[in-house]
N, C-alpha and C positions, 0 to 999 in steps of 0.2 A: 634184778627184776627178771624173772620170769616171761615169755611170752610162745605163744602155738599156735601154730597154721590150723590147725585142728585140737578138741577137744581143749580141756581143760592143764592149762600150762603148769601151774603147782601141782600135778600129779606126776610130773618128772623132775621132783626133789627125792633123792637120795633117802633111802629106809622107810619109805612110806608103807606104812603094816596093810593097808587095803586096798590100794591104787597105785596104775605107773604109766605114766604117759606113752600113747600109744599113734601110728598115725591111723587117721580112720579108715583110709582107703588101702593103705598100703600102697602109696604112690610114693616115689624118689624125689616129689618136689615138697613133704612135707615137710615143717621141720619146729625143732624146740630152740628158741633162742634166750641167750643169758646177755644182759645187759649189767655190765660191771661197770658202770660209769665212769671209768676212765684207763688209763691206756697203762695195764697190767702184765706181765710176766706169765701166761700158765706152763706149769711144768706137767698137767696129767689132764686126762677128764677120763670119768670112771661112768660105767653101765652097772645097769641089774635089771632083773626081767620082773614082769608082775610077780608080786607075792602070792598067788593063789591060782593062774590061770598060766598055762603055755605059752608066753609071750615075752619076746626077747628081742634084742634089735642083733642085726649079725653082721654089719659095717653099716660104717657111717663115715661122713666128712666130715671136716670142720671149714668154715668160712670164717672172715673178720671187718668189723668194717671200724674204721674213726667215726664215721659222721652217718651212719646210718642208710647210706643211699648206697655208695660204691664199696660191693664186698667183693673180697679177694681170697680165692684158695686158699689154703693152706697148705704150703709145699716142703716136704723134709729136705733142708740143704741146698744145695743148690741146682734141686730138679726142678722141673721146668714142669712135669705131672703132680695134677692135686694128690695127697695124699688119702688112701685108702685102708681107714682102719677097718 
């Protein structure tokens, strides 16, 4: 399940031919959240920019949480810094 601080949260699915989720303000505290109902393995998460318009995202973090309240960085290894893609 999909969800967004702003606009519309299914418009940051992957090959959308006329929309891409965007944040509206361009603040650092937006964000698009995927809720995978249970406690998975990711090995990737992949970008693309709007299909038609100048719009692309150029780092991002990733957070996680179990239970929806208490989210945590996401840290490569055993740094102690959120990871900065």
């Amino acid at each position: 399940m999909l969800t967004a601080s702003s606009g519309t949260a299914t418009d940051g699915r992957l090959y959308n031919p006329s929309a891409a989720w965007c944040s509206l303000n361009g603040s650092n505290t937006e964000y698009l959240q995927v809720d995978l109902k249970s406690s998975v393995t990711i090995t990737g998460v992949a970008t693309q920019g709007h299909p038609t318009r100048q719009q692309w995202v150029k780092t991002f973090t990733t957070k996680y949480s179990f239970d929806n309240i208490d989210w945590y960085d996401f840290k490569d290894g055993e740094s102690s810094v959120r990871t900065l893609f």
